[in-house]
C-alpha positions in Angstrom: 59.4 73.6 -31.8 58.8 73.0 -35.5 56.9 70.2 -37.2 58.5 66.9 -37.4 58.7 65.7 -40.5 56.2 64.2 -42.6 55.5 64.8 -46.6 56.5 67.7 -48.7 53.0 68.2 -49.6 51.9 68.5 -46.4 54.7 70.5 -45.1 54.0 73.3 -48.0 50.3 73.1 -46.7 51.2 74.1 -43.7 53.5 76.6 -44.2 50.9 78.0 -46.6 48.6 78.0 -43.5 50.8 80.0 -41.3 51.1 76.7 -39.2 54.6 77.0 -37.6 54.6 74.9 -34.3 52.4 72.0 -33.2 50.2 71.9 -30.3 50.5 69.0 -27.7 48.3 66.6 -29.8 49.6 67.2 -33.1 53.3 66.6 -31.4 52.5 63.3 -30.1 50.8 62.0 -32.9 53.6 62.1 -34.6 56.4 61.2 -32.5 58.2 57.5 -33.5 55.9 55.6 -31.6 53.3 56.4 -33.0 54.0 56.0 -36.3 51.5 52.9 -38.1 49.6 52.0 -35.1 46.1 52.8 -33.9 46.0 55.8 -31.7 43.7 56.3 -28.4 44.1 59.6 -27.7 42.3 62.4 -25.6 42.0 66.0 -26.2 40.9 69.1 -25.1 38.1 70.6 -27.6 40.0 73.1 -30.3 43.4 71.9 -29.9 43.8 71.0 -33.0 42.5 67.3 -33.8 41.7 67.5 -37.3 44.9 68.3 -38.3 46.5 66.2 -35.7 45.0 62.7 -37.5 45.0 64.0 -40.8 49.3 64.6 -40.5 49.3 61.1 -38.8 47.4 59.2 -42.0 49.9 60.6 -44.4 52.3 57.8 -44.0 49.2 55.3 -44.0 47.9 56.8 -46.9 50.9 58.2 -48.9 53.2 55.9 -47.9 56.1 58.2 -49.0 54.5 59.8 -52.1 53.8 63.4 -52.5 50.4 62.9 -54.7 47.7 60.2 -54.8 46.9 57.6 -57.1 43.7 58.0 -59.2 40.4 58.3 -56.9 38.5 54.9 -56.8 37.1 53.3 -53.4 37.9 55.2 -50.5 41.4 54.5 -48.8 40.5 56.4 -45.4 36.8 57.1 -43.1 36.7 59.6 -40.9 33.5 59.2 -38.8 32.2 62.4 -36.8 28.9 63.1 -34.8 27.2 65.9 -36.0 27.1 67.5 -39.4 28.4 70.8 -38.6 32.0 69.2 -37.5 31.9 66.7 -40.6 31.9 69.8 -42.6 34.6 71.6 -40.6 36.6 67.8 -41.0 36.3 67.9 -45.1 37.3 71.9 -45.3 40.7 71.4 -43.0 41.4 67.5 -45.3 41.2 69.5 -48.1 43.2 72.3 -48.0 45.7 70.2 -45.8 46.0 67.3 -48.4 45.0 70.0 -51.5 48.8 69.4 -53.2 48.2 66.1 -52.6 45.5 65.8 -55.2 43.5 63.9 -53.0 39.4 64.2 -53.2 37.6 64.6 -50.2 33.6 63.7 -50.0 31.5 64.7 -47.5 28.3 61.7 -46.8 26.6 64.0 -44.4 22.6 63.8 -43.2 20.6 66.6 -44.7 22.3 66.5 -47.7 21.7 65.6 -51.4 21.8 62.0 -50.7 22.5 61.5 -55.0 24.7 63.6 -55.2 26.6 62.1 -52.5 26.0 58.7 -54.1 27.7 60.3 -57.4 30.9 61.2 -55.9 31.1 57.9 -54.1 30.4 56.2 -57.4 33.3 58.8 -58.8 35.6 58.0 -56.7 37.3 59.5 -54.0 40.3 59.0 -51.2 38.6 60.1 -48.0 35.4 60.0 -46.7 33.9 62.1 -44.0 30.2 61.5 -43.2 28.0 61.3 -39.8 27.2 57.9 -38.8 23.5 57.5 -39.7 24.0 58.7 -43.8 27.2 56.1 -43.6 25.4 53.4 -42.6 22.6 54.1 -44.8 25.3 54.8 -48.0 26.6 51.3 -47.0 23.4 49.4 -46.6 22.7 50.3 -50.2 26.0 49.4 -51.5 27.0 52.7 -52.4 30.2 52.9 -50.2 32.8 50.4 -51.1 34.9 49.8 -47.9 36.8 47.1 -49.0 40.0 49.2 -49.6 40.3 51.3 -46.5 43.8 51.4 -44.9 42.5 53.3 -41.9 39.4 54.9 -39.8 38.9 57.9 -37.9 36.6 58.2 -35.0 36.6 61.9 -34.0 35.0 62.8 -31.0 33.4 59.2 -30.3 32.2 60.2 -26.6 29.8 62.5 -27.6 28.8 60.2 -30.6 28.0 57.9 -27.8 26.3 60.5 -26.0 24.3 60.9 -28.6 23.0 57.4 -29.0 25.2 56.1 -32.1 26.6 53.3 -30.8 24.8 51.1 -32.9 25.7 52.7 -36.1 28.8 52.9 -35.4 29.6 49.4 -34.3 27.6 48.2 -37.7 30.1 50.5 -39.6 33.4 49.6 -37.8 32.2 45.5 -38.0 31.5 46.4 -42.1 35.9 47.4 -42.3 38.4 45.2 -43.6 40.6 43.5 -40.2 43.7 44.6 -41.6 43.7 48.2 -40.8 44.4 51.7 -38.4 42.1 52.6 -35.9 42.4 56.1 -35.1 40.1 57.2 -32.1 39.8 60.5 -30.7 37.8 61.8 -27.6 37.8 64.7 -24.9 37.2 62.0 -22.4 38.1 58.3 -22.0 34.6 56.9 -20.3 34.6 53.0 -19.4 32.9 52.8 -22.7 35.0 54.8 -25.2 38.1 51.7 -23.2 35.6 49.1 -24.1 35.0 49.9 -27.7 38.8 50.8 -28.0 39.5 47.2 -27.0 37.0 45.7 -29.1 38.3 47.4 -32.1 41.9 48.3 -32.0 45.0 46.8 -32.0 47.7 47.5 -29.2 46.4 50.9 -29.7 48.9 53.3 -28.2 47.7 55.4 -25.8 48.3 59.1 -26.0 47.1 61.7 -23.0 47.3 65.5 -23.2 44.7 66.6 -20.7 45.9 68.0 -17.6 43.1 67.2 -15.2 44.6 68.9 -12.1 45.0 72.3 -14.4 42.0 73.9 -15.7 42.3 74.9 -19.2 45.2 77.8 -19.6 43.1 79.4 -23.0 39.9 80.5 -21.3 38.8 83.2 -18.5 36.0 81.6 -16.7 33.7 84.2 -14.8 30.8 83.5 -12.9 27.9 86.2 -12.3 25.9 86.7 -9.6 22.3 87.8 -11.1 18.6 87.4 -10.2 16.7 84.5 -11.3 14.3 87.1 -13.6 17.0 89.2 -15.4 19.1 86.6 -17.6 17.9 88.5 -20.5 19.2 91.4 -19.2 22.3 90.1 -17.5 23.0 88.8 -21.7 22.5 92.3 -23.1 25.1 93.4 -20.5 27.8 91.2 -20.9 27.9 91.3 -25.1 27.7 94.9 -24.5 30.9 94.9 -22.0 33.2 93.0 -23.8 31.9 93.9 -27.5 33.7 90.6 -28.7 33.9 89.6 -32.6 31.6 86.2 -31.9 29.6 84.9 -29.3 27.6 81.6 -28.6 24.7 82.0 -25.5 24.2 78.5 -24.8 20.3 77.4 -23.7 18.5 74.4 -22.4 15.6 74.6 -24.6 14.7 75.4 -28.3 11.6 77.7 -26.8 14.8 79.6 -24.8 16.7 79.9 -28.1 13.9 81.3 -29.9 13.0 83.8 -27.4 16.5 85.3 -26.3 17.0 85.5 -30.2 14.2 87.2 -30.9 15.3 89.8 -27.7 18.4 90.4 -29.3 17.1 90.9 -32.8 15.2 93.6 -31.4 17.7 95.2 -29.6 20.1 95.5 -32.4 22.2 92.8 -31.8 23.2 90.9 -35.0 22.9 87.6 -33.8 21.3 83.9 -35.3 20.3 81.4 -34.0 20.7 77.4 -34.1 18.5 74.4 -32.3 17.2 71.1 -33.6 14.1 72.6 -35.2 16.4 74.3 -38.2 17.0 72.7 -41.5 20.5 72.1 -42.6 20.3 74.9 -45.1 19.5 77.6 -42.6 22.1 76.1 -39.9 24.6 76.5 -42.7 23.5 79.7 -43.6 23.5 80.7 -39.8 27.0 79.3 -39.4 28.5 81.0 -42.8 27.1 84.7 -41.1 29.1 84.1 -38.1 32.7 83.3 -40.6 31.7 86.4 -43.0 31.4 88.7 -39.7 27.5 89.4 -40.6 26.2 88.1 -37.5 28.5 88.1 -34.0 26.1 86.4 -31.7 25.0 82.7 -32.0 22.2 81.7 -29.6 22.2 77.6 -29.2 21.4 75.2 -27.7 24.0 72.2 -26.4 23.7 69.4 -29.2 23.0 71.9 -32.1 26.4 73.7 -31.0 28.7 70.3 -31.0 31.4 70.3 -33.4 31.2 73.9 -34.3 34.9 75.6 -34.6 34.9 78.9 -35.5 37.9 81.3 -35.3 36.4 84.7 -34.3 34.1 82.8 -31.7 35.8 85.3 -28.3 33.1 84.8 -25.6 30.6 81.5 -24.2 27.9 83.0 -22.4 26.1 80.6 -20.1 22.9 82.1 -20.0 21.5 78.2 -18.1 23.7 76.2 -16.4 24.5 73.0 -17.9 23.4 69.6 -16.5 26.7 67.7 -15.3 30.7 68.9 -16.2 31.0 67.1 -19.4 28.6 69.8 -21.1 30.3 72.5 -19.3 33.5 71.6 -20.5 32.5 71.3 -24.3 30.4 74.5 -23.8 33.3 76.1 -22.9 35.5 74.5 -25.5 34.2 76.9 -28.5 36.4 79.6 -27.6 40.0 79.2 -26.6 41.2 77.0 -29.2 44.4 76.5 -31.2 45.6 79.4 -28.5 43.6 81.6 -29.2 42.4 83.4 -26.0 38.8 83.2 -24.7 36.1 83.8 -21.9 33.8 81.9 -20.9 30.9 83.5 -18.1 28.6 81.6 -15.9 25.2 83.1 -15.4 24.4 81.8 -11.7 21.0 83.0 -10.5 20.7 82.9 -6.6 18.5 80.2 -6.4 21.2 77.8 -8.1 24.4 79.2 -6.8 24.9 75.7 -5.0 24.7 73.9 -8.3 27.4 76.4 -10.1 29.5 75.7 -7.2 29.4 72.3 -7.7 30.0 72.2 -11.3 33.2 74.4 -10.8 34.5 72.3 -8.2 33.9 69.3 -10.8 35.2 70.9 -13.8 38.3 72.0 -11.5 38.3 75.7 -12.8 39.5 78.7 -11.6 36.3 81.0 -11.6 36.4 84.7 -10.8 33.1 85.4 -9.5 31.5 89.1 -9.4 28.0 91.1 -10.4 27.0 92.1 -13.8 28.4 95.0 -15.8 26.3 98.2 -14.8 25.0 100.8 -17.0 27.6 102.8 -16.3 30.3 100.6 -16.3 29.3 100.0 -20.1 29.7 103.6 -21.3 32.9 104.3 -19.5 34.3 101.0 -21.7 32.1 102.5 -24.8 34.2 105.6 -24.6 37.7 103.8 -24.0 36.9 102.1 -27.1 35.9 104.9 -29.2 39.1 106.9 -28.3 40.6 103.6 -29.7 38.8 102.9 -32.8 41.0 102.5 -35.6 39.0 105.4 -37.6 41.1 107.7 -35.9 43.6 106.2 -37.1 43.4 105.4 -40.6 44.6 107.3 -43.4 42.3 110.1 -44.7 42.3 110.1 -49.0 41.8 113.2 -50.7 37.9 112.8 -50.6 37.8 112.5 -47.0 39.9 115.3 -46.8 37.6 117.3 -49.0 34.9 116.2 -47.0 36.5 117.5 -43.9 36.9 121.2 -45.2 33.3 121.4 -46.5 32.1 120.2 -43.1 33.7 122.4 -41.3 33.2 125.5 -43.0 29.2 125.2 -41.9 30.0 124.1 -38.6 32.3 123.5 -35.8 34.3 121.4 -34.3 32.2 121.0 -31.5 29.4 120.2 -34.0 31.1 117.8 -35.8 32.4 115.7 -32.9 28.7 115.7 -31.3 27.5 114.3 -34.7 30.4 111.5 -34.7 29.6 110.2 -30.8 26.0 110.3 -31.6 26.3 108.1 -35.0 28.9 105.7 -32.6 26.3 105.7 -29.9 23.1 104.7 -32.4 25.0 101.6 -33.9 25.1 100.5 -30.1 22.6 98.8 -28.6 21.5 99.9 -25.1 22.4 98.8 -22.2 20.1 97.5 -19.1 20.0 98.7 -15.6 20.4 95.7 -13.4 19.7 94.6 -9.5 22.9 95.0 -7.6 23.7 92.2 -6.4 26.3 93.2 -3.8 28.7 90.6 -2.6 28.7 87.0 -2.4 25.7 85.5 -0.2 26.9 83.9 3.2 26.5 81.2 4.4 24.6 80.8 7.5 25.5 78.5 9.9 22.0 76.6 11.9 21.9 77.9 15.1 22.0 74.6 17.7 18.6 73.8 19.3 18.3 73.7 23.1 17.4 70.8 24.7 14.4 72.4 26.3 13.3 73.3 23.1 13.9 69.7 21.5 11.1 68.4 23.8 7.6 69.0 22.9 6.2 72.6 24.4 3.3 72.6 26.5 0.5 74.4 26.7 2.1 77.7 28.9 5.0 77.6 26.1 2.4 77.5 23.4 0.5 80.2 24.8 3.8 82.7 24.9 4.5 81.8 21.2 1.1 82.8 20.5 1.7 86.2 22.1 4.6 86.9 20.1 2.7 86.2 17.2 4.3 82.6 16.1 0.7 80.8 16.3 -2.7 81.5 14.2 -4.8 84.2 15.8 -8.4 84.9 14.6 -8.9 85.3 11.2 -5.1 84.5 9.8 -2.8 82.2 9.0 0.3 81.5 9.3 3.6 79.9 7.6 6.0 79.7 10.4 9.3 77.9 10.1 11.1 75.5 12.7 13.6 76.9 15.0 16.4 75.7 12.8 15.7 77.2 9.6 14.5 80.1 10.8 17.6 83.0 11.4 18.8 84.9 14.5 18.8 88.2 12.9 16.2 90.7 13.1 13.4 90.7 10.4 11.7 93.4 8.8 7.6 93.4 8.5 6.5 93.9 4.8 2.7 93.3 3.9 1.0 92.5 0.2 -2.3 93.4 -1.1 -3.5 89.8 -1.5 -5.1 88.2 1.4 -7.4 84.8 1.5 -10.5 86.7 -0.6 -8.1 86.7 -3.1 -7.1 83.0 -2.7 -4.1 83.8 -1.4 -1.8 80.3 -1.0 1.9 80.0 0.4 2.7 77.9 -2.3 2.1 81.1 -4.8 3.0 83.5 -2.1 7.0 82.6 -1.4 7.9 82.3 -5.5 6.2 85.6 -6.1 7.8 87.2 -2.7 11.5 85.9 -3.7 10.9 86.8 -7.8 9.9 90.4 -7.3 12.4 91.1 -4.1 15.4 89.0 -5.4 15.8 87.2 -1.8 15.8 83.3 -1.1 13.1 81.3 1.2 16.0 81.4 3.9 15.6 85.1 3.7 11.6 85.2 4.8 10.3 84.9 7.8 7.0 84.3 9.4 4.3 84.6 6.5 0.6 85.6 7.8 -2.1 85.5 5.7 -5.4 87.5 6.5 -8.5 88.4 4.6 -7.5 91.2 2.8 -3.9 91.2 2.9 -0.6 89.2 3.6 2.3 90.1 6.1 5.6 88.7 5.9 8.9 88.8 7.5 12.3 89.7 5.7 16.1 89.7 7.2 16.9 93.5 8.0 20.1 93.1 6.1 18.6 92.5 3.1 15.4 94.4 3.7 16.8 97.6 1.7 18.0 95.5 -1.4 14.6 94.0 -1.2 12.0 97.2 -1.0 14.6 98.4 -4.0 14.5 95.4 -6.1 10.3 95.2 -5.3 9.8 99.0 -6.4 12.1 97.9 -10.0 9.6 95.5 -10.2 6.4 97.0 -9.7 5.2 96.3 -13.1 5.8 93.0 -13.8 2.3 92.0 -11.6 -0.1 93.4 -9.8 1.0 93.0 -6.6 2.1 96.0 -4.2 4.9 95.0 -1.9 5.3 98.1 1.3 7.0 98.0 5.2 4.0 97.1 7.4 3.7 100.3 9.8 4.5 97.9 13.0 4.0 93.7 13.9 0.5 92.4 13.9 0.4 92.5 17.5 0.4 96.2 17.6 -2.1 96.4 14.6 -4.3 94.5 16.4 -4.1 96.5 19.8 -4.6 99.6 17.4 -8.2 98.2 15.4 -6.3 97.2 12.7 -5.8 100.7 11.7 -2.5 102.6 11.1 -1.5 106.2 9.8 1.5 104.9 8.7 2.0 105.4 4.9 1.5 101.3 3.6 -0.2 100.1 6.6 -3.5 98.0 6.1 -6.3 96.5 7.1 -6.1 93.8 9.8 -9.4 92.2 10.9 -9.8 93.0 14.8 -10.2 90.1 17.4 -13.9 88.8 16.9 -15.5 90.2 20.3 -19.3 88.5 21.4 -21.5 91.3 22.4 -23.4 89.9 25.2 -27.4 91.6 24.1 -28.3 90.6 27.9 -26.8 93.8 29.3 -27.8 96.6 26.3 -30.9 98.5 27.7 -33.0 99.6 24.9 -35.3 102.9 24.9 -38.7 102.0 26.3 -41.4 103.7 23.8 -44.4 105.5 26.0 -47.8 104.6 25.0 -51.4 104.4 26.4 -52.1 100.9 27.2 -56.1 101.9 27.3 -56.4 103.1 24.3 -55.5 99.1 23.4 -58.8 98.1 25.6 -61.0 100.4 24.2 -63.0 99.1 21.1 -65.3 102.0 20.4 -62.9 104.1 18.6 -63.9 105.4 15.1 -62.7 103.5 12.2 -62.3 105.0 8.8 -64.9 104.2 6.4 -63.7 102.1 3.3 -65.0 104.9 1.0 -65.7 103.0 -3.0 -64.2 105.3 -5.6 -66.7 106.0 -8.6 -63.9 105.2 -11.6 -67.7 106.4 -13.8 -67.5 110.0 -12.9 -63.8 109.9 -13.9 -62.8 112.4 -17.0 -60.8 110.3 -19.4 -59.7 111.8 -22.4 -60.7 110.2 -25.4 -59.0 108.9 -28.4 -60.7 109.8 -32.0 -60.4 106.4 -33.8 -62.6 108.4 -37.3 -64.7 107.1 -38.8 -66.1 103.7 -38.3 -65.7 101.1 -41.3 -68.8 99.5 -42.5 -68.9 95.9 -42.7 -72.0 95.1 -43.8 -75.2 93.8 -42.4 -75.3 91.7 -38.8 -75.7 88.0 -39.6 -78.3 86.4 -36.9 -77.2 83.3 -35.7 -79.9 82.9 -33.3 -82.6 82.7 -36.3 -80.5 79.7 -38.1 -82.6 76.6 -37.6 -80.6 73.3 -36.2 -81.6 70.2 -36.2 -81.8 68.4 -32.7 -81.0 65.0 -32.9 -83.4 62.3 -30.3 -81.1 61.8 -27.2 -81.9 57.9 -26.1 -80.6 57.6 -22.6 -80.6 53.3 -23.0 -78.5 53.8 -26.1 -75.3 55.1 -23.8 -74.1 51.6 -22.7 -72.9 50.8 -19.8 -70.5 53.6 -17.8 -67.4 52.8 -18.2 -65.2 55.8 -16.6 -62.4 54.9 -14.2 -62.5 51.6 -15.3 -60.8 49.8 -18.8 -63.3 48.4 -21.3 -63.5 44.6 -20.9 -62.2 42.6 -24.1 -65.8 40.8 -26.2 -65.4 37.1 -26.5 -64.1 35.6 -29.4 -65.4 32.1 -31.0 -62.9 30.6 -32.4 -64.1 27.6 -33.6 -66.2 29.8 -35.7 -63.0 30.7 -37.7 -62.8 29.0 -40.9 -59.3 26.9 -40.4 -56.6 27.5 -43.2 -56.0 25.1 -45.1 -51.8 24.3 -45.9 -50.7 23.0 -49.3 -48.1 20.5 -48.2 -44.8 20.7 -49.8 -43.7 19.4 -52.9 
């Protein structure tokens, strides 16, 4: 179906464009009901909203013209929530309304706020902006709104996500009455009806969203991987489907940095965008992705709102989003204006529940399998290079000449060696992941007896503790309840960490289910002794585990190996095993009773204890005189002159008088003499004047 009619101008625009039939939206915007009244409408992301509104202004704004009238205050406002979309809003007004002669300014935050205030002061015919510089441009009297014919609020759910609500209800209060309300959304939320019937006029409502059908643009796959190989699990699927862009959406700006910086040194050509980047190097980041420099984008949810680019193939999930809405607009990058797109769902094991119920919300059709292999990845890698349009395109005569001279110094077989190896180098590598096998089952909780319901006494407790379900001497243990523990048969595994090494369940099970890819419903009994740790593991996922622990050997220093037996036979052995992996396991403490050990009696003479005439040795006094000791020759002595006699000084003796000593007064504090005081002369005062 063609486009309905609407202005010459714009019909040659998009013509020009290659536009040749409308989507849904862009249809029903511009049907005869339509036409002059304020529009509610809801849209999936990319199908095609910009130019939907801006063909349904014409009449408001043209009113049957083909050009504008000189620029002066702004006839339309078009209000969008984050900078990257107000840009992508004034690119598709402009070339759209280009024969129009209409100008198009952009009041966007980040910018040159003067040089935005210049074109405002210039004059212009429509407005985009973000509603925090609009409200600032207005505040200061620098946009003139008293002229507008209509307003544009495109995507206003996520600007109320966002926390705009505010601004935008001081900038819709700040319009002239007599207008058209044009609001746009992906969803209709009670408050996006509430701020519709606050501000618009028998708005007509216009619905494209299929909620019962999932969205008919996009492959949505989900991907079974462990909880410690997303990295990994993103190197294989770029390298699998080798699309022409890609956005890997992230919680976190410390998740964006990192996976960036992985795929930087990988060889990926990919950038990165997150709230901690400046406008310039968003822009930049965003004009790499159009000229084909980069083809990955790593982001993060709100830095990645509003973005619409063409070549943008594949939505990697590489954490799953919080609730559907994000999902949804996460998805929404690819796919658009038909165009064809994927969209995968990295879902470790840990949070397969969660996926599940974000599908089921969303209402999606998922295909759900295990990463690409290593080998999956070079079979497609030679698929494509058989079809890589360099076999294909005409040689010139250089290329020709080229040729010859090549292979006149070597073969074919040369030659084409030299061509897969220059493919292969551009190529970044791929990883060897866990195999994941097939989708987890779900175990049903096998019913309690009613025996075992009731509380066990001490005979049952004693038979539990046989088969090893109770603390023995020097262990402990983690035992689960009789309904979360499974009926299948377990596998013994022990750990070189034990209690010396402040060994801790807590630590134990995230370290047990990161290094052998399992869940806490896969581990059994946990026993912690001195020196080591014993656990239990479900036989059927015993050989996945021992494989995935071996893979990951390195990452701590921990060493995972099958126990040689169950503790009770270690025990019955001495804790000792032959067993390659078996080890230590402290023995039963035993009392030795001391009462029964006889000890060797030594034979002695018990006279010879009674008998006090025998000799005793003579303390012999060693003459140190006699003794040789060599000695040391110092030379000559130094002469220091004549001995002074001290003893031939005469002193003077002073006459001791015992009576003149006083009184003793040791041990004991000297008593105070007594004063006179009326022997003190008294002072005499001047008196005051």
């Amino acid at each position: 179906m063609p486009f309905p009619s609407t202005n010459p101008s714009l019909e040659r625009a998009l013509v020009e464009k290659g536009y040749a039939e409308p989507t849904a939206v862009q249809a029903a915007v511009l049907q005869p009901e339509a036409e002059d009244r304020d529009l509610l409408v809801s849209a999936q992301t990319g199908s095609g909203k910009t130019v939907a509104y801006g063909l349904a202004l014409a009449t408001t704004l043209l009113a049957g013209e083909e050009r504008m009238g000189a620029p002066g205050a702004p006839l339309a406002l078009v209000i969008a929530p984050t900078r990257e979309l107000a840009m992508q809003v004034q690119r598709e007004l402009i070339w759209l309304y280009g024969a129009t002669g209409a100008r198009v300014c952009a009041c966007i935050g980040g910018m040159d706020v003067r040089r935005e205030a210049r074109a405002l002061e210039d004059g212009c015919h429509i407005v985009v902006g973000t509603p925090g510089r609009l409200r600032d441009h207005l505040e200061r009297n620098r946009l003139d709104v008293s002229a507008l014919r209509a307003v544009v609020l495109d995507e206003a759910d996520e600007m109320l996500d966002l926390g705009f609500r505010e601004d935008m209800e001081f900038i819709l209060d700040s319009t002239p009455q007599e207008k058209r309300t044009l609001l746009f959304s992906a969803t209709i939320p009670r408050d996006i009806a509430n701020l519709a019937r606050r501000y618009q006029n028998d708005a007509f409502r216009i619905d494209t969203v299929d909620q019962s059908q999932p969205h008919g643009d996009i492959d949505y796959r989900a991907i079974r991987i462990a909880p410690n190989e997303i990295e990994h699990a993103c190197v294989n699927v770029l390298r699998n489907f080798e699309a022409r862009g890609a956005i890997i959406f992230c919680q976190t700006r410390e998740a964006v940095r990192h996976l960036h910086a992985s795929l930087l040194e990988r060889g990926f050509s990919a950038v990165a965008l997150s709230g901690e980047y400046s406008q310039s190097e968003r822009t930049h980041a965003l004009q790499s992705l159009r000229d084909g420099r980069a083809r990955v984008c790593v982001a993060t949810d709100v830095a990645a709102r509003g973005i619409d680019l063409p070549s943008i193939e594949l939505v990697i999930h590489a954490e799953l989003p919080n609730d559907r809405d994000t999902l949804l607009h996460r998805s929404g990058r690819t796919g658009r204006a038909g165009r064809k797109g994927i969209c995968v769902l990295l879902v470790p094991y840990t949070k397969r529940r969660k996926a599940e119920g974000l599908i089921a919300q969303a209402r999606i059709d998922v295909l759900w399998g295990n990463p690409p292999t290593a080998e999956e990845i070079r079979l497609a890698d030679q698929q494509r290079m058989k079809e890589d349009p360099i076999f294909t395109e005409p040689s010139t005569e250089e290329d020709l000449a080229l040729t010859q001279m090549l292979m006149a110094d070597r073969t074919a077989e040369e030659i084409a060696g030299a061509l897969v190896r220059m493919y292969r180098a551009r190529l970044p590598a791929p990883e060897e992941l866990f195999d994941a096998g097939g989708a987890p089952e779900r175990r049903e909780r096998p019913e309690r007896p009613a025996r075992e319901r009731e509380r066990p006494d001490k005979r049952a407790r004693e038979e539990r503790r046989e088969r090893g379900e109770f603390p023995g001497s020097g262990e402990a243990v983690v035992d689960k309840s009789y309904s979360q523990r499974s009926s299948e048969p377990m596998v013994w595994f022990r750990m070189n960490v034990g209690r010396s090494n402040n060994a801790d369940p807590k630590w134990i099970l995230p370290v047990i289910c990161r290094l052998g890819h399992v869940t806490k419903n896969e581990i059994g009994v946990i026993k912690i002794f001195d020196r080591e740790t014993k656990f239990e593991i479900i036989e059927s996922v015993a050989a996945k585990f021992m494989a995935s622990v071996r893979k990951s050997s390195d990452d701590e220093n921990v060493n995972i190996q099958p126990a040689a037996g169950t503790v009770q036979e270690l025990r019955k052995s001495g804790g000792k095993s032959d067993a390659p992996g078996s080890g230590y396991v402290k023995p039963d403490f035993v009392k030795k009773d001391y009462a029964k050990k006889e000890y060797p009696k030594k034979d002695f003479d018990k006279k010879s204890f009674d008998n006090n005439d025998a000799p005793k040795s003579d303390f012999v006094k060693k003459d140190f005189a006699k003794k040789d000791y060599p000695q040391k020759d110092f030379g000559p002595k130094k002469d220091f002159g004549p001995k002074k006699d001290f003893a031939a000084k005469p002193y003077s003796k002073k006459p001791f008088n015992k009576d003149s000593r006083g009184p003793d007064t040791r041990g004991a504090a000297p008593a105070p003499a007594p004063r006179d005081w009326d022997s003190k002369p008294k002072k005499k005062f001047r008196p005051s004047s």
